[in-house]
ZAGU-839747 format. One record per residue (C-alpha): residue number from 1; x, y, z. Coordinates in steps of 0.25 Angstrom, whole numbers, plus 5000, padded with zeros to 4 digits. Example, Ala and Ser with C-alpha at 12.3 -4.5 7.8 and 13.67 -1.06 7.14 Angstrom:
// ZAGU-839747
i,xx,yy,zz
1,5049,4982,5031 $
2,5055,4996,5029 $
// end
This chain:
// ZAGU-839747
i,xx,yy,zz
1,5025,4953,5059 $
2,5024,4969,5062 $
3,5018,4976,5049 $
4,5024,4991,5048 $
5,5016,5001,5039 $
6,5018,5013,5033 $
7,5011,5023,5027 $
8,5013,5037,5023 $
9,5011,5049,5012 $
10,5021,5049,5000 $
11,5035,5050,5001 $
12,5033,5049,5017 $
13,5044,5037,5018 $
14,5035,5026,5016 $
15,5045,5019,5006 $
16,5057,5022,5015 $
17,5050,5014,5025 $
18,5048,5002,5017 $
19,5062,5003,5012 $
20,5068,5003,5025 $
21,5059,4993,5031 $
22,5063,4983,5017 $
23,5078,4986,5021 $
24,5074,4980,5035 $
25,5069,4968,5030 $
26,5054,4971,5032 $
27,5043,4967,5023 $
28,5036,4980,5016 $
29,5022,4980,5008 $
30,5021,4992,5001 $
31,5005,4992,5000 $
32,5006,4998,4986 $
33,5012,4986,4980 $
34,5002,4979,4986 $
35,4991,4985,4978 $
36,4999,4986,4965 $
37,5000,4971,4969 $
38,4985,4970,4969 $
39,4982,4978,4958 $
40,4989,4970,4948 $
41,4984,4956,4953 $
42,4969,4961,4951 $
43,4976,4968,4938 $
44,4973,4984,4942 $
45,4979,4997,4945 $
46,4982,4998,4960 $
47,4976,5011,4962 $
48,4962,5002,4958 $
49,4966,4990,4966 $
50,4972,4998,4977 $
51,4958,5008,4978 $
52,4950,4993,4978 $
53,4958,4990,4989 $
54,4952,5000,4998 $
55,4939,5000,4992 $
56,4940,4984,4998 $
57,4946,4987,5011 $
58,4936,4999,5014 $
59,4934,5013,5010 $
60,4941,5019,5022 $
61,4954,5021,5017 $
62,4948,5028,5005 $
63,4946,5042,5004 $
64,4931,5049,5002 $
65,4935,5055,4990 $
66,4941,5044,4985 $
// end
């Protein structure tokens, strides 16, 4: 299995990839239904669950001043 991701600033096309690659047959995870996925099984917001996430994983992909 080949995984694709795709990442980008707002309104960079993100979407239209994951349109396109739908209409094509493939399999998209959009990682923010994920986390709203998670945050309403452990019953909280998904920016809480969502900073938790990266506080478990490591602080690397915060910023300093975060």
């Amino acid at each position: 299995m080949k995984v694709i991701g795709v990442t980008g600033m707002p309104g960079s096309g993100k979407s239209i990839v994951s349109r396109t690659a739908e209409s094509l047959g493939m399999k998209v995870v959009r990682m923010g239904d994920v986390i709203r996925d998670e945050a309403h099984k452990q019953n909280k917001t998904p920016g809480k669950s969502q900073f938790n996430y990266v506080r478990s994983t490591g602080n690397m992909w915060l910023q300093n001043d975060a």
